[in-house]
LUMMARMI-253318 format. One record per residue (C-alpha): residue number from 1; residue in one letter; chain; x, y, z. Coordinates in steps of 0.25 Angstrom, whole numbers, m for minus. Each point is the difference from the previous one (the first is absolute). Layout:
   kolgu   lumnu   gudren      xx      yy      zz
     NUM       A        A       X       Y       Z
...
//
This chain:
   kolgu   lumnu   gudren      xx      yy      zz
       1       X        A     309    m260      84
       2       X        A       1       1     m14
       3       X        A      m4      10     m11
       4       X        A     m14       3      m6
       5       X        A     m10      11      m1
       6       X        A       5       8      11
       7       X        A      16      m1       4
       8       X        A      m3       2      15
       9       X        A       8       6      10
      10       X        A      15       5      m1
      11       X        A      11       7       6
      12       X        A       2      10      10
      13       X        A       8      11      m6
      14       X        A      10      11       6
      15       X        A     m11       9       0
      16       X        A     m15       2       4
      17       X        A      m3     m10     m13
      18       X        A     m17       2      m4
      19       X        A      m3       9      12
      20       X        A       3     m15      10
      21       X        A      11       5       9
      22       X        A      11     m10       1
      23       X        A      m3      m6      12
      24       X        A      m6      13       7
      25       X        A     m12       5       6
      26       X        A      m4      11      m8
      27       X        A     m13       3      m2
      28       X        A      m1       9     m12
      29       X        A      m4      m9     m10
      30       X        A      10       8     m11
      31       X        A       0      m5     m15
      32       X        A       7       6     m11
      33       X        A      m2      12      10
      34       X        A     m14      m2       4
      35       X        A      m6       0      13
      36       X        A     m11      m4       7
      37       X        A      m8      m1      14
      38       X        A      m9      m8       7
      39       X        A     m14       4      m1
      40       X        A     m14      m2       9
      41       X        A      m5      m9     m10
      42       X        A       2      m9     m15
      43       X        A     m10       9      m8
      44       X        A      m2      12      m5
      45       X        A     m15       6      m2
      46       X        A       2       7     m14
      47       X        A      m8      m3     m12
      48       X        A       9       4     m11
      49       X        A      m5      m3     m13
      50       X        A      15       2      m7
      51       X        A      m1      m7     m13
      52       X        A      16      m3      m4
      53       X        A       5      m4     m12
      54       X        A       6     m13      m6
      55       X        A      10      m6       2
      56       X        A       0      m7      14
      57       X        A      15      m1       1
      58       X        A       1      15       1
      59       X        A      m4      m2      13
      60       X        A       9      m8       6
      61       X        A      13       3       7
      62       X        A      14       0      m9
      63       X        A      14       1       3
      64       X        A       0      14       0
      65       X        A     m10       1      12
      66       X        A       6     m13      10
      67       X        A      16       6      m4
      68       X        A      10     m11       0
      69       X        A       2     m11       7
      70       X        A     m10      m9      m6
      71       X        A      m3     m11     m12
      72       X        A     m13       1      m9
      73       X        A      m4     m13      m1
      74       X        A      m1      m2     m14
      75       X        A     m10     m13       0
      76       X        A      m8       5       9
      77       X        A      m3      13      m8
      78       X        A     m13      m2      m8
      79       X        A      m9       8     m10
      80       X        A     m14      m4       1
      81       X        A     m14       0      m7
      82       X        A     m12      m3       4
      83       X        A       1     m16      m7
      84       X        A      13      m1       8
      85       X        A      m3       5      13
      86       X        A     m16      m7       0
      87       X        A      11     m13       1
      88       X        A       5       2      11
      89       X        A      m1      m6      14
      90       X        A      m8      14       4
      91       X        A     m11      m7      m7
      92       X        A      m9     m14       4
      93       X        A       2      m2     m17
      94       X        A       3       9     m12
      95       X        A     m13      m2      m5
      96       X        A      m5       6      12
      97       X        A      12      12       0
      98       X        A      m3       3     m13
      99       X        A     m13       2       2
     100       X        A       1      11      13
     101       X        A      12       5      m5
     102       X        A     m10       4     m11
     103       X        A     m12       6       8
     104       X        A      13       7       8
     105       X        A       6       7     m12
     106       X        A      13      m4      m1
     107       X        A      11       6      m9
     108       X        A      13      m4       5
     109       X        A      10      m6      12
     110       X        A      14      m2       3
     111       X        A       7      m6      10
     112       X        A      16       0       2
     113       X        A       9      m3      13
     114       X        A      13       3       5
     115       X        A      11      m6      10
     116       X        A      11       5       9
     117       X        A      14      m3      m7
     118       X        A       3     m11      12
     119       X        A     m10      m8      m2
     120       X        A      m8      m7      13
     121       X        A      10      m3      10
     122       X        A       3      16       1
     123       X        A     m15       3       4
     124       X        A       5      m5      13
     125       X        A       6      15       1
     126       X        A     m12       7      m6
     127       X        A       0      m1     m15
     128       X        A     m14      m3      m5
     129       X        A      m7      m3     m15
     130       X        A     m11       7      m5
     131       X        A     m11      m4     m11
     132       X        A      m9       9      m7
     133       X        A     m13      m1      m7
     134       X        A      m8      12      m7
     135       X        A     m11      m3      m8
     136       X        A      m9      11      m8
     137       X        A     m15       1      m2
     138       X        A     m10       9      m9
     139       X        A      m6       6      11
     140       X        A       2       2      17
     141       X        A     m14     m10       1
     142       X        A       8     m11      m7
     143       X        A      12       2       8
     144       X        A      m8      m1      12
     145       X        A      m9     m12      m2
     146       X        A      16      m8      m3
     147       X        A       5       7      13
     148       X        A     m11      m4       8
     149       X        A       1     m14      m6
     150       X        A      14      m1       2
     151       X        A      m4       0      15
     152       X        A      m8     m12      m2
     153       X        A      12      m9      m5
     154       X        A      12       6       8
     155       X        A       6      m9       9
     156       X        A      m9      m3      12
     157       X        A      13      m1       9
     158       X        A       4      13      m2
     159       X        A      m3      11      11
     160       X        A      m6      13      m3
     161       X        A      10       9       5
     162       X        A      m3      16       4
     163       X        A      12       7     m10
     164       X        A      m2      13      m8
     165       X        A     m11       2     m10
     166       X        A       3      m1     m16
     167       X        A      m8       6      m9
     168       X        A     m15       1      m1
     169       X        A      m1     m13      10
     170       X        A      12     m10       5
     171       X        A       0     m14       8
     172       X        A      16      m4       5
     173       X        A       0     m15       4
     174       X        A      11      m8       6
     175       X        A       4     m15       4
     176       X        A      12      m9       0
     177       X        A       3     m10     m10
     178       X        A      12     m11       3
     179       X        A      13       3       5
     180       X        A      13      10      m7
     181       X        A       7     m11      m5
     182       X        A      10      m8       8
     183       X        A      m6       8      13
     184       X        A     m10      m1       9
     185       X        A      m4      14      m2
     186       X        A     m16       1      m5
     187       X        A       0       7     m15
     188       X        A     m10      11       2
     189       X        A      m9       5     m11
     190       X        A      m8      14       1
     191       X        A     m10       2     m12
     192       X        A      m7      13      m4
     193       X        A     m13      m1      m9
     194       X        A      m2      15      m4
     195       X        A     m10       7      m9
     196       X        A       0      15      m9
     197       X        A     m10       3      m8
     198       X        A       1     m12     m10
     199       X        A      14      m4       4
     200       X        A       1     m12       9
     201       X        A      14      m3       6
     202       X        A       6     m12       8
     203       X        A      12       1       8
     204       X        A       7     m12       6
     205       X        A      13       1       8
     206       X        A       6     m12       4
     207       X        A      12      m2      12
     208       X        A       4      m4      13
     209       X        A      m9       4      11
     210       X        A       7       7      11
     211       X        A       4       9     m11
     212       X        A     m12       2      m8
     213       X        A     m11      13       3
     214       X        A     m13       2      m7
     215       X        A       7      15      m4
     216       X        A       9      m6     m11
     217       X        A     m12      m6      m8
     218       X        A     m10      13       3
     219       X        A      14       6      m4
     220       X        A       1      m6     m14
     221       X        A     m14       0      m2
     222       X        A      m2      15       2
     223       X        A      12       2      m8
     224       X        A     m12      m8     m12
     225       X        A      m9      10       4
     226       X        A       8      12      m2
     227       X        A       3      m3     m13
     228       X        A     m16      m2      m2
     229       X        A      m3      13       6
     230       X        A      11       6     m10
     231       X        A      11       4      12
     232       X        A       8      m9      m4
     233       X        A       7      m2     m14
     234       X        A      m9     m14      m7
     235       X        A       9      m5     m13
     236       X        A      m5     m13      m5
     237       X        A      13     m11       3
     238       X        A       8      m4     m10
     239       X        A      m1     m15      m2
     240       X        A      10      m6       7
     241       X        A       2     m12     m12
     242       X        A      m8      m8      m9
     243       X        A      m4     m10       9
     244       X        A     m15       1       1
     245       X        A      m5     m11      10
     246       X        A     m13      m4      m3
     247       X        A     m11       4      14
     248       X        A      m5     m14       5
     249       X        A      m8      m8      11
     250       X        A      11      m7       7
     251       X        A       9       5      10
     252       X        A      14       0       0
     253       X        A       9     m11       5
     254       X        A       7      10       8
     255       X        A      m1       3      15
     256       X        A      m8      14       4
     257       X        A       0       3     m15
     258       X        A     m15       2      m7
     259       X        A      m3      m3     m14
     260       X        A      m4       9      m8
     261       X        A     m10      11       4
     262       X        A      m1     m12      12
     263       X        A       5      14       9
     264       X        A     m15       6       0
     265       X        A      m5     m14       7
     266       X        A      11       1      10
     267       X        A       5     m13      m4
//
């Protein structure tokens, strides 16, 4: 495997690293102190109409909400506009992303990622990678339109599963993609696609899949929505460097790894 937008997988710590037990079976779902539980089904029934202020990237989950343990991926972390995002694969052309992301009302998105200190061998004891996605609209009927819209391009392998609700309404996906690298162990990916008021939030977690539960994403991701409902502390991140990597259309040469904004496809 080599290293591109998202560093995937990583090591197994001493300790309980990202709420993935080393190896265990517990089913709390914990990170950075956060637990979830199953729930009866993928969505809520609210109809919020929250209207959250820019930036997009206050939103997303930093150091000080996941604990230690982990690298940001520093590539993968991108600041978008709406010019940027329109060119990505979410999109049949820019022309064509430009021009809903319009209608929609988009302000702003963000997208970062971060891996387990091992790297991918040590998923094989529970460690997983998770990628994020926040992106901000004027109003909660733009925010819906994209969410709505989003379900339309996901991946069609993916399954629906039933996992706790986030936020106003919530859809939790999940399908394998390859193999954890010199193993025959299936790399599982679990996706959450969650909506509040105007704030639309992509969760990805990525690792092996005896170890992996659709609690450590709805974990993360309601960690995203705490921080929109003002529960949870929402700084904007400090850039991590200079590099600012342009979005574009084409994936990626890296195995399980998106291109930019290419995570709200499921590609």
């Amino acid at each position: 495997m080599t290293r591109g937008l998202l560093l995937v997988l990583g090591g197994c710590l001493a300790v309980s690293l990202l709420g993935a037990a080393c190896g265990g079976d517990d089913d709390a779902g914990a990170i950075g102190g956060s637990t979830t539980t199953p729930g009866s089904g993928g969505s809520t029934t609210t109809t919020s109409t929250t209207v959250l202020a820019s930036p997009a990237s206050k939103y997303s989950l930093l150091q000080d909400d996941l604990g230690r343990g982990y690298i940001t991926d520093i590539r993968g972390t991108v600041v978008l506009d709406l010019k940027s995002y329109a060119a990505t694969p979410v999109f049949k052309t820019p022309v064509e992303g430009e021009k809903q992301l319009t209608e929609w009302g988009y302000l702003d998105g963000y997208q970062t990622a971060v891996e387990p200190e091992g790297r991918e061998e040590a998923t094989l004891t529970g460690a997983y990678a998770i990628v994020m996605e926040t992106h901000l609209f004027k109003d909660a009927a733009g925010a819906k339109k994209f969410y709505d819209y989003l379900q339309t391009v996901r991946n069609k392998q993916s399954s629906v599963l039933q996992a706790q609700a986030v936020g106003d309404e919530s859809l939790v996906a999940y399908l394998t993609s390859g193999k954890i690298q010199g193993s025959t162990v299936d790399r599982a990916i679990h996706q959450v696609y969650f909506r509040r008021g105007n704030l639309v939030g992509v969760v990805k977690t990525i690792g092996a899949a005896p170890f992996m539960k659709p609690e450590y994403v709805t974990a993360a991701a309601k960690m995203m929505d705490d921080k929109a409902l003002g529960s949870r502390p929402a700084p904007s991140p400090t850039p991590t460097s200079n590099y600012t990597p342009p979005a574009n259309r084409a994936a990626t040469k890296t195995v399980g790894t998106p291109a930019p904004s290419a995570t709200a496809a499921g590609r």
